[in-house]
N, C-alpha and C positions, 0 to 999 in steps of 0.2 A: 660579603666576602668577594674575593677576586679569584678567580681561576683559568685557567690555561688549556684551555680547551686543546689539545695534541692530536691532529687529525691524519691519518695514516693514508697516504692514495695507495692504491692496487695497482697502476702501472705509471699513468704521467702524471705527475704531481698537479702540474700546471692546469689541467681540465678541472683538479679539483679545489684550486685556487679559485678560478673562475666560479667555478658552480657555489663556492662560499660566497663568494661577491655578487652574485645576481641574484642571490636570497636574503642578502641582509635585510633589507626592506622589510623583508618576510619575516626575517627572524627579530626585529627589533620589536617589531608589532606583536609577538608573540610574547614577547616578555611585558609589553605595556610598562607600567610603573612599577616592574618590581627587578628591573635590572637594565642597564645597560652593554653593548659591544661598545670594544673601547676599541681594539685593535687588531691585522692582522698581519703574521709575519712569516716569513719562508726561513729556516735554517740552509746554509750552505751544505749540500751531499747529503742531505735527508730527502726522504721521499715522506714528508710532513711538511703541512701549516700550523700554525696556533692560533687560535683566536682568543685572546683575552676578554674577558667576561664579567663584568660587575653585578651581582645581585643581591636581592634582600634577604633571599633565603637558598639553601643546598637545593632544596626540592625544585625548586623553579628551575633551577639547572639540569637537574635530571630528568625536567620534564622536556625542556629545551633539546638535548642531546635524544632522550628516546621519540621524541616526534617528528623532532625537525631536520638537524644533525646528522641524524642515520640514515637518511633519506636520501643524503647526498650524493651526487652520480660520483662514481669512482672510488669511494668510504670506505676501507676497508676494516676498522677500528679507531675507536676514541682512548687517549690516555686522559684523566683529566689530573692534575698540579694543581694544587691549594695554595694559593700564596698566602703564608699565615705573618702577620706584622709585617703588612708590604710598606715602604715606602719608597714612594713616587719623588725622585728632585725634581725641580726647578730645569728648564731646557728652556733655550731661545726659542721663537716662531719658528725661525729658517736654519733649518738640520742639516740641508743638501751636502755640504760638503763633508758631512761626517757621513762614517759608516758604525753599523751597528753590532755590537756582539752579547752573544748571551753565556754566561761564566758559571758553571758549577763547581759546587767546594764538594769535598768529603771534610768533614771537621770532627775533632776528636770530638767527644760529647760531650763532654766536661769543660767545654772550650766554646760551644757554643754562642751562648752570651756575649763574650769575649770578642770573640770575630764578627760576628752581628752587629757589635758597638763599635768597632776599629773601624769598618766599611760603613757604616751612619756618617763618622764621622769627618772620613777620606777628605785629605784635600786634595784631587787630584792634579797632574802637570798642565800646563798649556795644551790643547788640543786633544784632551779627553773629558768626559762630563760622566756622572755617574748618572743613569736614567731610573735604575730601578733598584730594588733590594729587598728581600724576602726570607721567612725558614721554608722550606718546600717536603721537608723529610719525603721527597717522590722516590727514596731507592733506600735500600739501609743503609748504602753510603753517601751517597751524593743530600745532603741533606739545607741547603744553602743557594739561593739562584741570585746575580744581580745580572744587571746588563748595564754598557758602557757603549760610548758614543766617541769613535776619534778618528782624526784627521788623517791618520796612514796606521796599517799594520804595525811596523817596527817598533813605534811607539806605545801601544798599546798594549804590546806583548813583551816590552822592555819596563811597562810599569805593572805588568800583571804577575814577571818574575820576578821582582824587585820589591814591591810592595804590597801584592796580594798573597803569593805563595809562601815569602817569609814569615808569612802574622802565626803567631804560636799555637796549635792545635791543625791548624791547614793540613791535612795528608795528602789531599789529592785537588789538582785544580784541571777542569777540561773546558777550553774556550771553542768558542761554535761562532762564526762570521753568521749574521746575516742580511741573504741576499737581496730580498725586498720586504718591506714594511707601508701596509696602506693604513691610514688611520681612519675609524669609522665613523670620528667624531672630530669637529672642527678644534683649533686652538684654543678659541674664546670657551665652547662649550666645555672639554677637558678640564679650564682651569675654573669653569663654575661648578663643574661633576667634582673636582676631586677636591674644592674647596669645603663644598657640601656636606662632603660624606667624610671630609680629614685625611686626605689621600696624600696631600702634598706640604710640607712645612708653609708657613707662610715666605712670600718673599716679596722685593720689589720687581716689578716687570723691568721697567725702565733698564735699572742697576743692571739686572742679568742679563738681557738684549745686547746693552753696550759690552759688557764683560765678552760676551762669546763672539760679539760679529767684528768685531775691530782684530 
């Protein structure tokens, strides 16, 4: 399973950004073979990180968060996000010029499905990329997470009113910039991890590269 580790700082985020990144080491050893850190990222106007989380099992996780996690200088609470039927697209090597957002739906429930399958299948405009997509039921409402990759705001938020908020069942859509994103794992490793475990549809490297850099 994948999860979304929500880490809360007590005053500056940033100390506890760091103190995540000078323990990785620490923390990846501590999961051994029974999980991977895949990534971590800052929300815009949150005083949270997320660390994304790949394991074999829930337990490893809880054990991860009560040992290691809570330890953290500046912690002040963990949320953890279940990504349930995540999938991972296809992304170029070289992202630099995109910026990242993270998108939650309210969706009627009876609609589910429905919008789950509309966003699978997105073809999105020139100059956005769909990165991720998930159920997350983390709130009674909010029960839907993707995250998208584009080239300027306007755009991005011209196709999230246009084409995500129209889809039938949508009640509520609230999009999050974010500011920085380190990843904990190389390119090559990502696309053997998530080849492995079925994370990502299959694709051609090549095709997609040319697609996004030209």
């Amino acid at each position: 399973m994948i999860a979304i580790v929500r880490m809360k700082a007590q005053e500056r985020r940033d100390r506890l950004w760091d103190s995540i990144l000078a323990h990785v080491p620490e923390l990846q050893e501590r999961l051994q073979k029974q999980g991977c850190l895949l990534y971590l990222s800052q929300r815009a106007g949150h005083k949270d990180s997320s660390l994304f989380v790949h394991v074999a099992d829930p337990d490893v996780l809880g054990s991860l968060i009560a040992d290691n996690l809570s330890k953290l200088e500046g912690l002040t609470g963990c949320w953890v996000i279940t990504m349930l039927q995540p999938i991972f697209f296809p992304l170029p090597r070289d992202t630099r010029k995109f910026r990242r957002y993270t998108v939650t739906l309210k969706v009627f429930p009876s609609r589910l499905a429905d919008v789950y399958k509309s966003l699978s299948r997105t073809d999105p405009p020139p100059g956005i990329m769909m990165a991720y997509l998930a159920y997350t039921c983390h709130l009674y409402g909010d029960c839907m997470q993707f995250s998208a990759l584009a080239e300027d705001e306007p755009s991005i938020m011209s196709y999230l009113d246009e084409k995500v908020r129209t889809l039938p069942g949508v009640l509520q859509m609230t999009a999050s910039p974010i500011e920085k994103t380190r990843p904990l794992i190389s390119y090559d490793e990502w696309k053997n991890y998530s080849t492995r475990h079925s994370l990502v549809p299959p694709w051609n490297e090549a095709q997609m590269i040319q697609q996004f850099s030209s």
